[in-house]
PALUM-446550 format. One record per residue (C-alpha): y negated, x negated, z negated. Coordinates in nm, 4 decimals, m for minus. Example, Ala and Ser with C-alpha at 12.3 -4.5 7.8 and 13.67 -1.06 7.14 Angstrom:
# residues 2
[[0.4500; m1.2300; m0.7800]]
[[0.1060; m1.3670; m0.7140]]
***
This chain:
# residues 103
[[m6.7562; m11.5145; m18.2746]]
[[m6.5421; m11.8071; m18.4047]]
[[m6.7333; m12.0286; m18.2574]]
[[m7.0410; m11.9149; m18.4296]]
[[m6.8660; m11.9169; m18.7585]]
[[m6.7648; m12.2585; m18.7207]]
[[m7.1048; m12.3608; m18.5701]]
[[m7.2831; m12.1878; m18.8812]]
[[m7.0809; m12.3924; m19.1168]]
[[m7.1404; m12.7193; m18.9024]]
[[m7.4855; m12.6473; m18.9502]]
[[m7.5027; m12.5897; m19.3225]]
[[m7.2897; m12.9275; m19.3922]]
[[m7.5030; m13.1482; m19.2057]]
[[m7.8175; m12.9966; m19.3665]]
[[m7.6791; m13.0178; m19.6945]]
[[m7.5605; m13.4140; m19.5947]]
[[m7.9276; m13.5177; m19.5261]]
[[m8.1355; m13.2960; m19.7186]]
[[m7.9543; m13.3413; m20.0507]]
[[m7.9272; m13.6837; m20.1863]]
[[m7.8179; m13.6072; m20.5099]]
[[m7.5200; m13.4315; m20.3152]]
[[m7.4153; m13.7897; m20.1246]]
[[m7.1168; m13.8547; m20.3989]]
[[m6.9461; m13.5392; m20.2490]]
[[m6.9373; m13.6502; m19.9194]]
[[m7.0467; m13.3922; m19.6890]]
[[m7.0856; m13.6266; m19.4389]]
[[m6.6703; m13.6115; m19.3629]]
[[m6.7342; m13.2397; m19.4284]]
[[m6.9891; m13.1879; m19.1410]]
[[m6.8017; m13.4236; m18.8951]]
[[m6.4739; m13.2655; m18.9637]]
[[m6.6730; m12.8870; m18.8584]]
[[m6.8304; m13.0838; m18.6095]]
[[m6.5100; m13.1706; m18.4639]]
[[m6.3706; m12.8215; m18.4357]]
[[m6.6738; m12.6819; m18.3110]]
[[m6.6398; m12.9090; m18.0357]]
[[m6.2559; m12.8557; m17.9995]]
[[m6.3153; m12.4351; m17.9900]]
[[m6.6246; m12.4685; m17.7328]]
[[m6.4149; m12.6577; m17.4950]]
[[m6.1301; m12.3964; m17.5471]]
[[m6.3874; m12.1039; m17.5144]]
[[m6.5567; m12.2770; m17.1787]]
[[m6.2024; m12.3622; m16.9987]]
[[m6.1034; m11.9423; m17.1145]]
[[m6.4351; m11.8868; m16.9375]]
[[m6.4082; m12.0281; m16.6609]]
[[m6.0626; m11.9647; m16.5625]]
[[m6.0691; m11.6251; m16.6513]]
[[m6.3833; m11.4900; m16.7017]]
[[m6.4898; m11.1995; m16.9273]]
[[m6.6852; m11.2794; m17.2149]]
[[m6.7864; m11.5583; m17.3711]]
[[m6.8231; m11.4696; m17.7116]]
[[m6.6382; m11.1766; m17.8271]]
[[m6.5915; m10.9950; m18.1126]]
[[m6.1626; m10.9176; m18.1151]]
[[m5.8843; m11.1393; m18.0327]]
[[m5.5314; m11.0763; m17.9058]]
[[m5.3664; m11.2762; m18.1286]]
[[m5.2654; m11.2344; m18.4993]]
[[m5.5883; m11.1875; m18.6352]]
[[m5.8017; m10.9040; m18.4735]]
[[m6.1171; m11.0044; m18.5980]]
[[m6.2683; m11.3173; m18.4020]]
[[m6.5651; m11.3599; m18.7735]]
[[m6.2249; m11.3634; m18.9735]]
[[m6.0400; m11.6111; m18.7739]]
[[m6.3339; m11.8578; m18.7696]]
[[m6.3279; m11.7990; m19.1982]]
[[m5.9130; m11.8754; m19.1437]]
[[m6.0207; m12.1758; m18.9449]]
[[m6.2828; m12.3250; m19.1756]]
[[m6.0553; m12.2865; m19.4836]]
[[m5.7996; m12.5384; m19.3895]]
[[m6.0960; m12.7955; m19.3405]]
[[m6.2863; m12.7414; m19.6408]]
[[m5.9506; m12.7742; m19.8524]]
[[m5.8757; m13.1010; m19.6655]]
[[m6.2278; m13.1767; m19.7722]]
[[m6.2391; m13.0692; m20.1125]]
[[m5.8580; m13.2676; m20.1431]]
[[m6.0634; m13.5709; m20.0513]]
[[m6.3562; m13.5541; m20.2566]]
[[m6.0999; m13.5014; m20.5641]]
[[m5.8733; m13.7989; m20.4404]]
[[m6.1910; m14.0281; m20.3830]]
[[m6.2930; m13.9079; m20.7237]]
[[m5.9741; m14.0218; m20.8831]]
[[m5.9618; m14.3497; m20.7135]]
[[m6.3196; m14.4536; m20.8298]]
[[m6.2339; m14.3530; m21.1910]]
[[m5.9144; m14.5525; m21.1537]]
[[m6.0782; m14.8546; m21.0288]]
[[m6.3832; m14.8517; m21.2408]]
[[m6.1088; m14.8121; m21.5650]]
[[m5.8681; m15.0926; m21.4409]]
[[m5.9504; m15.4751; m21.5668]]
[[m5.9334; m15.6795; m21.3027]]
***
């Protein structure tokens, strides 16, 4: 189910990249490759699990920390769209700096 979390998300940023142009300033573009990424990353995880050891491909539970597998995607997501939002606040500040500086 992770991987549909993260593929949802994926989706949404790379809708919102070329459907919004009024949105380009925020950058969703890093946004949607950096979900893009990790969807990538946890398919190739999910397919070698697969194959190896079989059972299901999707599944709702996990044996690790976190029991439910439409949580851990949300846990997974978060770190990226604080990286993201981190970014768009630091690329913020730099323009404002530059734009304010003499040179």
């Amino acid at each position: 189910m992770w991987l549909v979390i993260i593929l949802i998300a994926a989706l949404a940023a790379t809708v919102v990249h070329f459907g919004a142009n009024p949105l380009r300033k925020h950058r969703f573009d890093f946004l949607a490759l950096m979900l893009w990424g990790t969807f990538i990353m946890v398919l190739v995880d999910h397919s070698i699990a697969f194959m190896e050891e079989g059972g299901e491909f999707i599944s709702q539970s996990t044996d690790g920390l976190v029991a439910d597998s439409a949580v851990l995607g949300l846990f997974m997501a978060a770190p990226i769209v604080v990286a993201w939002v981190a970014m768009v606040f630091l690329d913020k500040n730099h323009l404002a700096s530059r734009s304010a500086s003499p040179t």
